[in-house]
N, C-alpha and C positions, 0 to 999 in steps of 0.2 A: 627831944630825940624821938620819944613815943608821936608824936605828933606828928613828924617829919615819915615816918616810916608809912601812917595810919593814911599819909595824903596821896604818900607815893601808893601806896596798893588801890587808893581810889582811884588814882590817875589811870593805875594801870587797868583795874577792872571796867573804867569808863573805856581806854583804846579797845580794848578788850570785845568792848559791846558792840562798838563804833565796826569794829573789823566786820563781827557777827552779820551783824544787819545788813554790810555791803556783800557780805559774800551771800545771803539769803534773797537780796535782790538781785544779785546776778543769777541765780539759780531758777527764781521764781521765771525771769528774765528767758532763761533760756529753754526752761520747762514750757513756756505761751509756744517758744519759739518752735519746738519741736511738736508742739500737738498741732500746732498749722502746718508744718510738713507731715504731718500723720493725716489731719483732714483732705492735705490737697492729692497725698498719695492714694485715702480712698476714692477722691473723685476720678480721679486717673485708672481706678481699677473698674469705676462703673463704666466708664467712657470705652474701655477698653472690651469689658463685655457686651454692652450695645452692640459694640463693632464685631465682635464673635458673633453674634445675634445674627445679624443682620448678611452674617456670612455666611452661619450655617443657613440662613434663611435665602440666599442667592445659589448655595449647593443642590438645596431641594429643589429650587425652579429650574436647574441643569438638569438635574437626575430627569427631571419630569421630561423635559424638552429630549433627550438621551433616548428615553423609552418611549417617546411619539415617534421619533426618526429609524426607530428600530422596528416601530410596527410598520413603517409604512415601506419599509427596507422590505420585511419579511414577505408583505403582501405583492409588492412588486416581482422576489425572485417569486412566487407562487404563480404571479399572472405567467411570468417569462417560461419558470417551466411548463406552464401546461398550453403556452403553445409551441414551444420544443418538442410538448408528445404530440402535439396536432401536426405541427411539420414532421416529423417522423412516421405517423399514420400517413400524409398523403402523398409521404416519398416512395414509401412501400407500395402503397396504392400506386403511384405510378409506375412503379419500376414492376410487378405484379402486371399493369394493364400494355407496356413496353413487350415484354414476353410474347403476352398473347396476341400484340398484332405482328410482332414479327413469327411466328410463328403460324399466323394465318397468312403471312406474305411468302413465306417458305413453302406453305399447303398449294398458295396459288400458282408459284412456282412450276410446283412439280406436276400439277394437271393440266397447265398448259403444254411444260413438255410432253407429254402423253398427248393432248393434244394436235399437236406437233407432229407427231409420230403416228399417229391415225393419220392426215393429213394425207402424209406422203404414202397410203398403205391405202388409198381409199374404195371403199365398196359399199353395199346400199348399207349393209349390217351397220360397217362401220360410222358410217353418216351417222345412223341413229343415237352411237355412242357415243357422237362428237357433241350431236343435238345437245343429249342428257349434261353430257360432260361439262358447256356452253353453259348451261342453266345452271349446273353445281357452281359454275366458276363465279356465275354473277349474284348468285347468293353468297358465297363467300366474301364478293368485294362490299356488296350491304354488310352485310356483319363489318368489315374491316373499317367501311364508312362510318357507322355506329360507335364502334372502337375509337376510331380520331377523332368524334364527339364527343362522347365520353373522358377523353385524355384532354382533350382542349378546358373541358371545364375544371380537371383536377385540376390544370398547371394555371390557371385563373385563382381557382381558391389559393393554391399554395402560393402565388405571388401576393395576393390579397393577407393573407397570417405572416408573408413576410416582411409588406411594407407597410401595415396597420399604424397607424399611427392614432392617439386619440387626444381631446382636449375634455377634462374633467375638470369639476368645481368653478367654472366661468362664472363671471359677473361683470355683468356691467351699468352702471346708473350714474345718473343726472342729477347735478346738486344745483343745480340754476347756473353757475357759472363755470364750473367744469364738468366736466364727464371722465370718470376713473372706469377704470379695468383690470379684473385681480383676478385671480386663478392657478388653475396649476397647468402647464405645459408636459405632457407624459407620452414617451417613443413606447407603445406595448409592439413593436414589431421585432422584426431579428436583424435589421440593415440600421444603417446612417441614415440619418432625414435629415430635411433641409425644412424648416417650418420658418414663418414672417405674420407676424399681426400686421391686418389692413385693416383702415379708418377710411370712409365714408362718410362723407356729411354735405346735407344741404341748405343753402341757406334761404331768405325771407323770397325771395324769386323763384324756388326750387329750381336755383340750378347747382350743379356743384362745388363745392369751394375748391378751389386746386391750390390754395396757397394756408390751407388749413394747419400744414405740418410744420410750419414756423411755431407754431403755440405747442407741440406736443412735447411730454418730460415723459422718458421712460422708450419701452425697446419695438414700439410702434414702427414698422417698416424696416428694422434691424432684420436681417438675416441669420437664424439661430441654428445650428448643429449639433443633432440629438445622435447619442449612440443608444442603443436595444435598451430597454429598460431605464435609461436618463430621465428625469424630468428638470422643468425648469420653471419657476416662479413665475406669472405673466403681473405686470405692477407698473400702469403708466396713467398718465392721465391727460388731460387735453383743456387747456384754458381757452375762452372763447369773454365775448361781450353779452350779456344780457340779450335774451331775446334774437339772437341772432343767428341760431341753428329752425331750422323746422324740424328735420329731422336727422338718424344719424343712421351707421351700423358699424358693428366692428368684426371682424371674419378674424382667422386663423388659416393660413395657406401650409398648406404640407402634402410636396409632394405632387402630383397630382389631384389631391383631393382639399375642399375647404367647408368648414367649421363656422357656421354661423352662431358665436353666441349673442349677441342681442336680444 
């Protein structure tokens, strides 16, 4: 009976052990299990800041690009206002020099009538005050000639400040097989413009190519529409075969007026 009792308590503290050990390798088991969701959770958190990194690091190159577009903003209202005070100076100057020849047309006016009026009243006396009068009148009309030269060149400059148009930053060069063209296109006037990049090129004969513009990529011959203070990127280029330009040009038309940057 001692015996019987002494086997059962082995039996049982062998299940006993038996349970222990499985339940310690499931645990061990799922303890691996869970540090590899903790290692792969930190790889997840580096990958994660890389990607913040490289964000905040795409923020700064905005900021940076932000506060070039803002200088070049500021400089432009600056160009515009200060010829808004130039177009104001030579409006006043006009309307100032407006005055004074209507005014000397109103002086000439009124001594012709007197004029006039001797005329019909004639005697030697008065001949001589026609004589004088005759001579006042035609120095007044010099002066008045003067005056319409004078106004012709204001109203020249002030159409000049107001269809100004300019091309800054141009470039243009030759890589053996293409010819590119960059720059900036800028209305500094107070009107609408109408600007078009022209290409020129000659080839091994010097004569002209006329079938050139088949090769050309970008706004080469495109017809552009600038408002007062507008700019516009100039970015084209021109593919050709080896050796088969001699030479080339590339202008800027605006307007009346054209722009050789070459």
């Amino acid at each position: 009976m001692d015996k019987t009792i002494l086997l059962a308590f082995c039996i049982v503290a062998v299940v006993g052990l038996c349970f222990s050990a499985v339940i310690a390798i499931q645990f061990y088991g799922e303890k691996e299990a869970a540090l590899q969701r903790i290692g792969n959770l930190y790889d997840t958190i580096d990958e994660k800041q890389e990607t913040i990194d490289d964000l905040y690091g795409t923020i700064e190159d905005k900021q940076d690009d932000i506060l070039e577009l803002s200088d070049q903003k500021n400089s432009l209202t600056y160009q515009n206002n200060q010829l808004t005070s130039q177009n104001t100076e030579l409006t006043n100057t006009l309307a100032a020099v407006t005055l004074e020849r209507d005014q000397a047309i109103r002086d000439a006016e009124s001594r012709q009538n007197e004029l006039d009026y001797l005329y019909a009243n004639t005697s030697a006396e008065k001949q001589n005050i026609i004589v004088d009068l005759e001579s006042q009148i035609q120095e007044v009309r010099n002066e008045l000639a003067e005056i319409d030269w004078y106004n012709k060149q204001l109203m020249a400059q002030h159409e000049e400040v107001i269809n100004r148009t300019t091309v800054i930053e141009g470039e243009v060069y030759n890589t053996g097989v293409e010819i590119v063209v960059s720059g900036l296109l800028v209305n500094t006037g107070l009107n609408y413009v109408d600007s078009i990049i022209y290409f020129e090129a000659w080839d091994l004969m010097d004569e002209k190519c006329v079938n050139i513009t088949t090769n050309i990529v970008g706004q080469i011959g495109e017809l552009t529409y600038l408002a007062p203070t507008q700019h516009k990127e100039i970015n084209c280029r021109l593919n050709y075969s080896p050796n088969s330009l001699t030479r080339y040009k590339v202008s800027v038309i605006t307007g009346n007026k054209i722009y050789e940057i070459t």
